[in-house]
N, C-alpha and C positions, 0 to 999 in steps of 0.2 A: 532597758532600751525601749525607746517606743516604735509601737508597732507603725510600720510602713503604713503610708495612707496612697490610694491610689492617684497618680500623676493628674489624669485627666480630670478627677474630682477635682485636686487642689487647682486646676488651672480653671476650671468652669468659676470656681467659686471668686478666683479674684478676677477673672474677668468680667465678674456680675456686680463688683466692686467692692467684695464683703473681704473684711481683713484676715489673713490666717494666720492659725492659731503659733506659739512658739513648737509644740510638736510638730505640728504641719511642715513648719519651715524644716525644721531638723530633719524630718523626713524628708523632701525635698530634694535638699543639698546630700543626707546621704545619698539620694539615687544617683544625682550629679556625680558624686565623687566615686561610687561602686560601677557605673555604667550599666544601672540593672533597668530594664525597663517594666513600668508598670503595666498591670492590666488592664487591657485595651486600649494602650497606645498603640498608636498606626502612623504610617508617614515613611516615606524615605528621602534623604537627605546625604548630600556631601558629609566626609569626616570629620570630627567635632576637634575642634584643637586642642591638644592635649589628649586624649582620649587613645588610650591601646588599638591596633589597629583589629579589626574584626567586630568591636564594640561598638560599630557606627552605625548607621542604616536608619532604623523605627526609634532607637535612641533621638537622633538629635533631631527632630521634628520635635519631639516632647518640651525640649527643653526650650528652643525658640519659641514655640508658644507660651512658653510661663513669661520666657523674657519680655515676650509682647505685653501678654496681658500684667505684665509688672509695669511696663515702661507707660500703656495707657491708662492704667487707674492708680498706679503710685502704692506708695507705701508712708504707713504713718510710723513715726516715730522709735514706739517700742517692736513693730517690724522690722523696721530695719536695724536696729541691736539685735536682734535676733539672727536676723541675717546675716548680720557681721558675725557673730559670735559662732554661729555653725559654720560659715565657712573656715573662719580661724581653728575649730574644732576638727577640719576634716582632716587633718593632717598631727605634723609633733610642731610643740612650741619650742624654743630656742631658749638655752639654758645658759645663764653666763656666772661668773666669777661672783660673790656678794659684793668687792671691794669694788665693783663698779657699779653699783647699784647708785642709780639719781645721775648717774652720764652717758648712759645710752640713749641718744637722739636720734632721728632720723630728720628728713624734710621729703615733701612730696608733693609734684606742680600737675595739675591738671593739665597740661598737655599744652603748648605754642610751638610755635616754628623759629627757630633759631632758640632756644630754650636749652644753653649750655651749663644752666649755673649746678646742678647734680655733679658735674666734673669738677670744678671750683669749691663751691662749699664742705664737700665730705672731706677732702683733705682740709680745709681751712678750720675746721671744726675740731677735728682729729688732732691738729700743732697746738691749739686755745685750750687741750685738755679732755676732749669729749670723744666717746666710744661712738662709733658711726658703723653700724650694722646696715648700707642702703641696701637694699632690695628695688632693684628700678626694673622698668619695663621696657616693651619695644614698639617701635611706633604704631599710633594705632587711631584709625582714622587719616589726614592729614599730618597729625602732629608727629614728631622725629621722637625718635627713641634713644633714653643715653646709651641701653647696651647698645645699640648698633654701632652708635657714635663710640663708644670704646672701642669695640672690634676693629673699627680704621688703624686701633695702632697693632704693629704685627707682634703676636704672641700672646694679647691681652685673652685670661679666660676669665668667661662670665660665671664659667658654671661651679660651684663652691657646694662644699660639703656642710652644715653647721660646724661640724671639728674644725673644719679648714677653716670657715670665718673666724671661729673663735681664736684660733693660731694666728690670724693676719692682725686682726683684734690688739690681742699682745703683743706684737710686735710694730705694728703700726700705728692702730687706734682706728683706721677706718678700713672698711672693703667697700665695692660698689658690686653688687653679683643680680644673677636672673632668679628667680621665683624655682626653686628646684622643685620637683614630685613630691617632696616631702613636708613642703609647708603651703598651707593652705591647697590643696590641689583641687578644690572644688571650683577656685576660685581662678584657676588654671583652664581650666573646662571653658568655664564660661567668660575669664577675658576675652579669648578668641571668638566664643559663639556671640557675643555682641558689634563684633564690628561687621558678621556676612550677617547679623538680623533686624540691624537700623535699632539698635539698643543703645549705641555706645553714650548719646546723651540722657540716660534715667537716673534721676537724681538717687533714688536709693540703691542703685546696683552701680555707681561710679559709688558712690560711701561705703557699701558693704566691699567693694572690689577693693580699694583702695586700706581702707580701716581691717580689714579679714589680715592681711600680710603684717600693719603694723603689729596687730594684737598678736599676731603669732611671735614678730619678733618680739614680746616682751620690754616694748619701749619705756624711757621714763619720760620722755619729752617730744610732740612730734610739731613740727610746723606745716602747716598746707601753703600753698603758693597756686591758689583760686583764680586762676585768669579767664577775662572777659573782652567781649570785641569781635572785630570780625573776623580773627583769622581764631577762636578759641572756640570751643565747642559751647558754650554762654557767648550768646552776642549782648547781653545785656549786663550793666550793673548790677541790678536788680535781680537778677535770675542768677546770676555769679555769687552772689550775699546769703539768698538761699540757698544753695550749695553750701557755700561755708558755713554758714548754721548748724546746717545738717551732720557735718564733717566735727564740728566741735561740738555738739552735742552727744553724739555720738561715742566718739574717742573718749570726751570725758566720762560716760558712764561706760568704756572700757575699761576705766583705771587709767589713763592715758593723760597728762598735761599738753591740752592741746590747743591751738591759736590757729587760725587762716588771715592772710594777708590777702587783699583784693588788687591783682596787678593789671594794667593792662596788654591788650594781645592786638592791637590793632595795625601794626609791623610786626617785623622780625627784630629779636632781643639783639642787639648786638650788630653786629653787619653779616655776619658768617652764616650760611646756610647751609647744610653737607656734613656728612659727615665727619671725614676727616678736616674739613675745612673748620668743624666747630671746635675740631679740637685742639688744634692751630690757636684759635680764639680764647678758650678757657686757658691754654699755658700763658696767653699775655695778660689773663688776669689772673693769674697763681701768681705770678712772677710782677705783680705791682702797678700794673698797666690794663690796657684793653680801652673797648668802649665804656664809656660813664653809667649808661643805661646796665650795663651788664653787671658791673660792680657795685653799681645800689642796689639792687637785687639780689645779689650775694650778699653783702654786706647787713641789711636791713633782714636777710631771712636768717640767717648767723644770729645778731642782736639777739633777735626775740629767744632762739632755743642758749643763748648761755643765759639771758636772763632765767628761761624758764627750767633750767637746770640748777640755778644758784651759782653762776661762776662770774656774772654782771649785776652789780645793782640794781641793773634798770638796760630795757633794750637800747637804749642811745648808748649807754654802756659799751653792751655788749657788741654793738655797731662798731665801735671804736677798736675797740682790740680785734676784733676779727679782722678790720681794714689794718690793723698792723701784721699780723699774723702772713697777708698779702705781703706787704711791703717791706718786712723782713728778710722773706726767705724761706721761714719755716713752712707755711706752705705748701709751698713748689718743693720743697723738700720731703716731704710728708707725700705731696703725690708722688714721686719719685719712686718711693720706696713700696709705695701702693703697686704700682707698675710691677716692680719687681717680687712682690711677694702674689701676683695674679698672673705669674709665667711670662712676661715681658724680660729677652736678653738686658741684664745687664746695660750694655754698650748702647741697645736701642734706648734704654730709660733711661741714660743719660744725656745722650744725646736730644731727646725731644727738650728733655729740664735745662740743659745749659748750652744747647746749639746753636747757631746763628738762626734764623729764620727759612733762610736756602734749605742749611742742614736738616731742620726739620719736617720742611714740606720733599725735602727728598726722601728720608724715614718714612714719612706716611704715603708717598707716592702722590702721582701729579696725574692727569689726565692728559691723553697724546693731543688733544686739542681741544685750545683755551681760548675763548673769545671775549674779550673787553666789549661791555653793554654800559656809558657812560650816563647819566641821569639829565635829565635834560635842564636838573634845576636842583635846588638841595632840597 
């Protein structure tokens, strides 16, 4: 094991802009993940998120400074594999079946407003043949979070054991669950400590944050969904591109088959904003329908992961059959059963899958007052 290096050294040194070393890092995220503070850190600070309660105080000042001085002098290349790869190391990696080996996909979108397609795609995926392990997040910044947006229906749990994924796994083909204690939790640590430190846009702690959870899960295939604009945490094309660079360079020298798609974020995806109201939205595109906008983007990020799994030609391919997969049935059948195997009644999960509209906004509950804000134009 390598010997611990002290906090305030590693933070002096990349805030002087000098690159640290792959021990250094290791060290580092151990502290992250152990809650131990180095000597002569000083500071007191609110609770660090994720972090046992008592373990806070002179702690999370440490760790906000590295985040800073990460965020203002950057991280090059084989830094941030490094990063990635201890974060992924702070915890157990995720063990599955050989027979599935080359169809465990995931996808994972940088963050928009009305950004429902995580509900849509893991089942859509899961009916076309492919193991769908998602690990999502919660909203963070401005941007909506899918678990939140699952919690709208009553009885969904986020929270999943590995066994338990692997059980929904075989039985379903996909789960959607939260980031447990057990995988990656450095990584746990510090999603939260980046959004109260003005971190949340650094390019290699959104790649290490993001790439830490894939690599744990053991992916064979991942897709990014890179959005750019004004309402995305990249207001530029060009600042969106390198991100995804970063993200597919990365992944690939995790062992990962990995692509990013460049979307825009300059609206909201779809029409729906809200929780329950996104989820509302994602059943009318399980179920073969919704806004256009919403189901190119399912569609088109589907493609790429059966191509990049071998189960399409080619991603027009695989475009293809995922939009049938919609428009079949299977699908919305497939979510159905997701529902149901993540503690969702029966009756409720069928109900949102084949109910009228009424019926399902009565399922997920309605707000005691509702005010029509009509557009002055299209």
């Amino acid at each position: 094991m390598d010997a611990p290096s002290p906090l305030p050294a590693l933070i002096r040194k990349k805030r002087d802009g000098e690159r640290l070393e792959d021990a250094e890092i290791r060290s580092f995220v151990r502290g992250v993940t152990e809650g131990t503070a180095q000597q002569g850190q000083i500071g007191a600070g609110g609770r660090d998120a994720g972090t046992p309660r008592g373990r806070e105080g002179r702690h999370g000042r440490g760790r906000g400074a590295m985040l800073m001085a990460i965020r203002l002098r950057g991280m090059d290349a084989a830094e941030t594999l490094a990063l990635s790869r201890a974060m992924a190391g702070s915890g157990r990696t995720l063990a599955w079946p050989p027979a599935w080996h080359g169809l465990l996909v995931d996808k994972h979108s940088t963050g928009g407003v009305g950004d429902k397609v995580s509900l849509a795609l893991a089942p859509a995926l899961a009916a076309c043949g492919c193991k769908v392990p998602m690990i999502s997040g919660r909203g963070l910044g401005h941007t909506g979070g899918t678990l939140d947006k699952l919690e709208a229906i009553p009885g969904f749990r986020v929270s999943q054991s590995p066994e338990e994924m692997q059980r929904i796994l075989a039985r379903v083909g996909c789960c959607i669950v939260g980031q447990s204690a057990e995988l990656a939790p450095a990584d746990r640590v510090l999603y939260g400590l980046r959004d109260v430190t003005a971190t949340v846009d650094s390019l290699p702690l959104i790649t290490a944050s993001i790439l830490s959870k894939k690599a744990a899960e053991r992916l064979s295939a991942l897709v990014l969904d890179v959005k750019f604009g004004e309402a995305a945490l990249y207001p530029t094309q060009e600042s969106a591109r390198e991100l995804a660079w970063s993200l597919v360079e990365v992944g690939t020298r995790l062992g990962i088959r990995t692509a990013a798609l460049l979307s825009r974020m300059e609206q909201p995806l779809g029409r729906a904003v809200g929780n329950a109201l996104e989820v509302l939205e994602a059943l009318q595109c399980l179920g073969g329908g919704g806004p256009p906008d919403l189901r190119h983007l399912v569609t088109a990020l589907g493609g790429v992961l059966l191509w990049q799994c071998g189960m399409a030609a080619g991603a027009e391919q695989g475009r293809e059959r995922l939009a049938r997969a919609l428009d079949d049935g299977s699908a919305l059948g497939t979510f159905e059963a997701m529902l149901g195997a993540q503690g969702v009644p029966p009756d409720t999960a069928r109900g949102l899958c084949a109910g009228t509209p009424a019926q399902r906004r009565q399922l997920l509950g309605e707000a005691k007052v509702c005010e029509e804000l009509p557009a002055p134009q299209e």
